[in-house]
Every structure is written in C-alpha cells, then in structure tokens.
N, C-alpha and C positions, 0 to 999 in steps of 0.2 A: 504494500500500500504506500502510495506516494501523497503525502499534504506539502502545498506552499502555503504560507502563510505572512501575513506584517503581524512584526510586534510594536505595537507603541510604548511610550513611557508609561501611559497610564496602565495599558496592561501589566505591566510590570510594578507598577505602581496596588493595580488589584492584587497581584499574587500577594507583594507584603504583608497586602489588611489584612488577607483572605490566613496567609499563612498565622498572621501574628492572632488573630481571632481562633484560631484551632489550638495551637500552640498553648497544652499545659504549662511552661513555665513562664510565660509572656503574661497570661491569664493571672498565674499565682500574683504576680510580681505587680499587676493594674489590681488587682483587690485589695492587695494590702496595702498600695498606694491610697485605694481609696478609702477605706474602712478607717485603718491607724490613722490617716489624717486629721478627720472628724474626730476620734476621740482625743488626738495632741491637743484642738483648737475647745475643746470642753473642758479639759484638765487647766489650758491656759485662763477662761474664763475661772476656773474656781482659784489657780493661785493670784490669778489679776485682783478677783475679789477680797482675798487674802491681805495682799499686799497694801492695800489702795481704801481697805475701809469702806469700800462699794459693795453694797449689799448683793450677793450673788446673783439673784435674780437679775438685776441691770448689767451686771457684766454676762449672764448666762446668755441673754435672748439674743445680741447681737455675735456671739459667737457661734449659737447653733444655728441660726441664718446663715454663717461662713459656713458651717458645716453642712446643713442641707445643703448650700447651693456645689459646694465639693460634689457630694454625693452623688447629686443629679449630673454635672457637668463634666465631671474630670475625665470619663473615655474619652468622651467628645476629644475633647485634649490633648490626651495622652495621643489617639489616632491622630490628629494634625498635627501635631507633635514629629510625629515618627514617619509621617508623609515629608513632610517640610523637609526632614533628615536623608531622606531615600532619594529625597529631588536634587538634594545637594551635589551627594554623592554621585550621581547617574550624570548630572552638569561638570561634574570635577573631571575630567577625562574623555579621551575618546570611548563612545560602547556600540561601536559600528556594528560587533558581536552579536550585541544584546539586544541595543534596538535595530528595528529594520525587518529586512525583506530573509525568509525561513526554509530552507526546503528538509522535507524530513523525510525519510524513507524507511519504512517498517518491514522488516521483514520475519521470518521465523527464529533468526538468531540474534539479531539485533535492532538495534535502532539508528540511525546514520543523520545526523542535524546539521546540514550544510548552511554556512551563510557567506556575507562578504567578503570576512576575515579570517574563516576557519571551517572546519567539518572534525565533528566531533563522534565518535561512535562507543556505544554503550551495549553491553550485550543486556539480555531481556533481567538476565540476573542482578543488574547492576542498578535497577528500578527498584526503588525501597517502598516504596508507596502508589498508590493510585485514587486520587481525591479530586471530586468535583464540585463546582457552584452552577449557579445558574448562566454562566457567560463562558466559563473557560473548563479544559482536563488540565488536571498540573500529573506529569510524572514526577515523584520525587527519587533525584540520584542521590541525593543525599541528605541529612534531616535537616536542612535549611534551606537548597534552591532545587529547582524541579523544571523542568522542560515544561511550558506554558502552551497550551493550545487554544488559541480562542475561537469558539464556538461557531462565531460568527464568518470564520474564515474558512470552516467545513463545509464542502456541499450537502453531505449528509453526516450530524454530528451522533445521530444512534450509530452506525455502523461503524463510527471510528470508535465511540465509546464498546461497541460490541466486539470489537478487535482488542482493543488495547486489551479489555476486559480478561478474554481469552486468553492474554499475552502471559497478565498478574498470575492468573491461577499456576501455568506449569513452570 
C-alpha cells in the first residue's frame, strides 16, 4: 500500500495535544499542577490571615476565587503553554523532514517514509503502538513521536486503518 501525504505544522502541532492528552505522566504532572495549586493559595489565605490580623474569612474569599478560577482554567494553559513551546521549536530550525510533502509505503515487512530530506524505514516490529483520533492514525516508533497520518489525506481512511490494523496484531 502506497499513501502521499502533506504534513502541516498544525498537524504536528495535533499529535503533541493529542499525544500529551493520552500521556499518563503528562496527565499526572497537569493535576497536581492543578489541584496543589488551589490548596498552596488557601493555606496562603489562612497564614495571610495569621499574619495581618485579617479575619480569615476576608482573606479566604478572594483566594478561593484565585483558586477556583486555577481550577477551571489552568489546562487551558498549561495546552497553550506547551503549543506556544512546540511552535518554537518546529520555527528554530530547518524541518523540511517533518513538515511537508510524505510518501509512505507499507508493505508486509515494513514500513518505508520517504520525504524531501530522507526515507526512513521501520520494520512492522519497530511500531510500539497504534492510536487514533478523529482527524489522524499516529504509529508510534517510539513512546514519544509516531508517524502521523492525517485522515484527511486518505482516499479511503477505513482500509488504511484496516491495514495498519492487520499490521499491529502479527
């Protein structure tokens, strides 16, 4: 099976979310970001109160305002955050590699990813994963980057997913 394909930034930019949204220790590392936050800025209300002779309550309400609106807001955040980061990166250098124009060819023992600057080949063993969203197949070669397929570049994306699929199991 033969797919060309364009990768944009953004796609590339989706795998990040996509990967970092899956990603148990990404996930661990945004909760406690967000949870400890909230209770440092409650603890700081009661030593402010402490300190200052301000009745807890006046110092409590406008810290757990800072806290709820943490709660509510920080993914948000933390994802443009780490978008902003990835666009850096991806602007610091040439990635002629990475983005652009894809040719990839599947066969029974491997997988072959040609582009402008290289051709890379991976045999089927060499795929640690196989995970999808609603736009893209990512194969993962390894627990952090994966060969990107966007969906939208498939003529027909069941029969590649029906392939790859086949590939995962033997």
């Amino acid at each position: 099976m033969e797919i060309n394909y364009n990768l944009t930034e953004e796609d590339y930019l989706n795998f990040n979310l996509f990967h970092m949204k899956n990603s148990k220790s990404v996930m661990k590392s945004l909760n406690i970001q967000r949870f400890l936050t909230p209770i440092f800025f409650i603890l700081i209300s009661y030593l402010f109160s402490l300190i200052s002779d301000t009745p807890f309550l006046f110092a409590f309400i406008p810290f757990l305002l800072i806290s709820i609106l943490w709660f509510v807001f920080y993914p948000k955040f933390f994802y443009k955050t780490v978008i902003r980061n990835v666009k850096k990166m991806i602007r610091e250098g040439k990635n002629s590699g990475l983005i652009g124009e894809h040719h990839m060819i599947l066969t029974e023992v491997e997988i072959t990813e040609s582009t402008a600057t290289d051709e890379i080949k991976v045999k089927w063993s060499g795929i640690q994963a196989f995970k999808e969203d609603d736009e893209y197949f990512y194969l993962y070669n390894s627990s952090v980057s994966a060969y990107i397929l966007p969906k939208r570049e498939l003529k027909n994306a069941d029969d590649v997913k029906d392939y790859l699929k086949s590939h995962m199991i033997n």
